[in-house]
N, C-alpha and C positions, 0 to 999 in steps of 0.2 A: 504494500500500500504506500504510496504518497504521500505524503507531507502536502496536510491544505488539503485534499481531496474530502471530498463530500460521497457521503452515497444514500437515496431515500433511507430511511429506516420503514421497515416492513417486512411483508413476506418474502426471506431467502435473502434480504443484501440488510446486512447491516455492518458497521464496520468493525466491530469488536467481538463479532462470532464467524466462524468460517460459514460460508453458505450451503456447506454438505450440513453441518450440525443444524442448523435451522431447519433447512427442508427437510430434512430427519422426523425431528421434533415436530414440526406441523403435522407432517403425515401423518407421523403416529396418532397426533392428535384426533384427526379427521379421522381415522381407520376406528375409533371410540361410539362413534355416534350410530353405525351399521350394527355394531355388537347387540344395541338396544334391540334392533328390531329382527333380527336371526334370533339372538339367544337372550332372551329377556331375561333369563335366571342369572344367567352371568353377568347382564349390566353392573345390578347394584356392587357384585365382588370389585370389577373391575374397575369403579368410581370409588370404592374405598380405598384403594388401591394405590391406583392414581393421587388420591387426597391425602395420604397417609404418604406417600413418597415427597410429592409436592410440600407436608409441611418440614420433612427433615429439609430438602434443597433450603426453605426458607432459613433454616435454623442453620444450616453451614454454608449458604454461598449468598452472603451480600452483596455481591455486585458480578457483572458479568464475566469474569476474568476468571473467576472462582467457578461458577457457572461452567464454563465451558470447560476448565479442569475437569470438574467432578465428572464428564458426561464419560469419561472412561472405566466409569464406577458403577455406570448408569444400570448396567444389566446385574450386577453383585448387589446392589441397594434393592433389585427388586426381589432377587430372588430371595435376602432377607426378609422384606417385610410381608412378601409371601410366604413364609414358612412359619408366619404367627396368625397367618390366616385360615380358620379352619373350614372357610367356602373356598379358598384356592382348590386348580383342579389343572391338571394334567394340560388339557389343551385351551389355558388361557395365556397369550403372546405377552410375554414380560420383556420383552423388548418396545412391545406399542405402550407399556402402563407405563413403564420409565420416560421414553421416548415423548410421552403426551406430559407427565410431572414436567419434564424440563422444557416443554413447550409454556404450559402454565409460566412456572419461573420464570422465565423468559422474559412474557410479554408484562411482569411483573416488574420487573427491573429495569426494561425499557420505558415502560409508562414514569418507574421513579425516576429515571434519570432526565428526563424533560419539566419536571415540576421543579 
């Protein structure tokens, strides 16, 4: 990156996350909202999930930089807080429930960082 360069902030370009981790993250996110309407049993596990990883990111990554550290963790975090889960189940995508937590954070951290 440039010096003095600008990039929208938004979906996939921001200047302080690489654009693969974003797109990542969103997808994942997006790939959350299907789940409801195929496997409705599963939603609720998987918004706990997802809510229950999203507040550890809150509790150890304050700002973006941290953020995008942790996201190497991303999959180990989940499969933690999956194993305190006793509606976890075999074929629920703990890459999309990390992958959508660090989308959350995300737009959590971008929104602070403009106030």
């Amino acid at each position: 990156m440039t010096s003095g360069s600008t990039f929208p902030v938004g979906p996939f370009r921001d200047p302080e996350v690489p654009s693969e981790l974003l797109a990542r993250w969103f997808h994942a996110e997006e790939r959350l909202y299907p789940v409801a309407m195929v496997l409705p049993e599963r939603y609720e596990t998987v918004v706990r999930l997802v809510g229950r990883i999203a507040e550890q990111l809150r509790a150890s990554c304050a700002d973006l930089p941290s953020l995008v550290a942790a996201d190497a963790g991303g999959r180990a975090m989940a499969e933690r807080v999956a194993s305190f889960d006793p509606a976890t189940s075999d074929d629920i995508d703990l890459n999309m429930i990390a992958g959508a937590a660090f989308s959350i954070r995300y737009r959590e951290l971008a929104a602070n960082r403009s106030s």
